[in-house]
N, C-alpha and C positions, 0 to 999 in steps of 0.2 A: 729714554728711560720711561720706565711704565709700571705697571701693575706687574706683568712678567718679572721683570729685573727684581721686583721686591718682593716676590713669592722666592724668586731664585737667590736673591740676598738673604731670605730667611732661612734657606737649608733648603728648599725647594728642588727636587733637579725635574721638570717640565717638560713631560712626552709631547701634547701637544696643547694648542691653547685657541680660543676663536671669542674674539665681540659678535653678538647680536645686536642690531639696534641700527641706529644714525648716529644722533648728537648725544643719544642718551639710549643705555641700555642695558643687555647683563652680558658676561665673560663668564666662562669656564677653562678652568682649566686641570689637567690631568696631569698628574705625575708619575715618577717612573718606577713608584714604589703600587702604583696601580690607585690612588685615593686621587679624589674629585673636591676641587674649594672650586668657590660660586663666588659671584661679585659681580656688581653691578659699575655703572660710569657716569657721566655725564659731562656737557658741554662746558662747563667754568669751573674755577674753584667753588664756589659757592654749591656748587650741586658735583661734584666729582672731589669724593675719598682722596683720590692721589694730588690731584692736584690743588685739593684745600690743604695737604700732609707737606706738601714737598714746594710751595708756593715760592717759600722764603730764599730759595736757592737759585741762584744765577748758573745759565749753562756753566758758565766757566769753572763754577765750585762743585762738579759733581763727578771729581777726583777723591774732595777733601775728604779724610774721614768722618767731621761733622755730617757731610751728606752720606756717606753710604752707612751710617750708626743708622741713622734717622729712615732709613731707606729699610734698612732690616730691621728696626723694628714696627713702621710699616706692616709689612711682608708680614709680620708675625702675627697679625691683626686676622689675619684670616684662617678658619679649621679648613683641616685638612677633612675630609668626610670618607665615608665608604661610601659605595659606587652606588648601592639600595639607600642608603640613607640622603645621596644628592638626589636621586630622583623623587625622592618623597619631599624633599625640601618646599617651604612655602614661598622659596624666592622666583618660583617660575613666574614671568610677568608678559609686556606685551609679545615679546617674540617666544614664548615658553612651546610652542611646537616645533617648530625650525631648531630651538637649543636643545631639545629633549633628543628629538630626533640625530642631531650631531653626536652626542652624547652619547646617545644607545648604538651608533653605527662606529664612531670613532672608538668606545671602549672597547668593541667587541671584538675589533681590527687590534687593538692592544694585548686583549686578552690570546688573540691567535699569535702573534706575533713573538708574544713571551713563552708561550705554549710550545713555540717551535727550537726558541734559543734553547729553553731547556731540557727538549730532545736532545738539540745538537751537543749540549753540556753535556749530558751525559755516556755521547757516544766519545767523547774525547777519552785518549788514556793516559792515566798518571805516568809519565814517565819517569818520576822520583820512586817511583815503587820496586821497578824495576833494579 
């Protein structure tokens, strides 16, 4: 469980996702609705969101509803951004070239992507019309 699982416990559904850093550093992730949430990590709870959020629960409790409440709302901690408004963000930090760069190559790979389904959408034919 992670940051993913709680972006995706918030309603999230997550194209794709990547850490920059080592023991510490930021996450991007992209969703399928096309919008961009930032976040950063770190090595302990004491410096890492999720795991200062989610400390109190034993592997074995992370069935319980307690954990996945707490897990989504979590998840809900973070905005969803438009794709101009992530790159403007002021949370670029030590690895902000390497993540920009994923960013700007992975969105645009997304944007072709969606570009194509919905060609194909539209060559599909209603066959209820008939």
């Amino acid at each position: 469980m992670g940051y993913q699982e709680a972006l995706e416990a918030a309603g999230h559904e997550i194209y794709d996702m990547k850490h920059f850093g080592e023991y510490q550093g930021e996450w991007i992730a992209i969703t399928k609705k096309g919008q961009v949430i930032l976040g950063s990590y770190g090595s302990c709870d004491h410096c890492d969101a999720y795991e200062s959020a989610m400390y109190k629960f034993s592997y074995n409790e992370r069935e319980s509803e307690e954990f996945k409440k707490a897990l989504k709302e979590f998840g809900q901690g973070y905005e969803a951004l438009s794709y101009e408004d992530a790159l403007g963000h002021s949370v670029w930090d030590m690895n902000s070239s390497e993540a920009k760069l994923w960013l700007q190559d992975t969105y645009a790979i997304f944007l072709a992507q969606n570009s194509e389904q919905e060609k194909s959408d539209e060559k599909m034919i209603d066959l209820d019309s008939f």
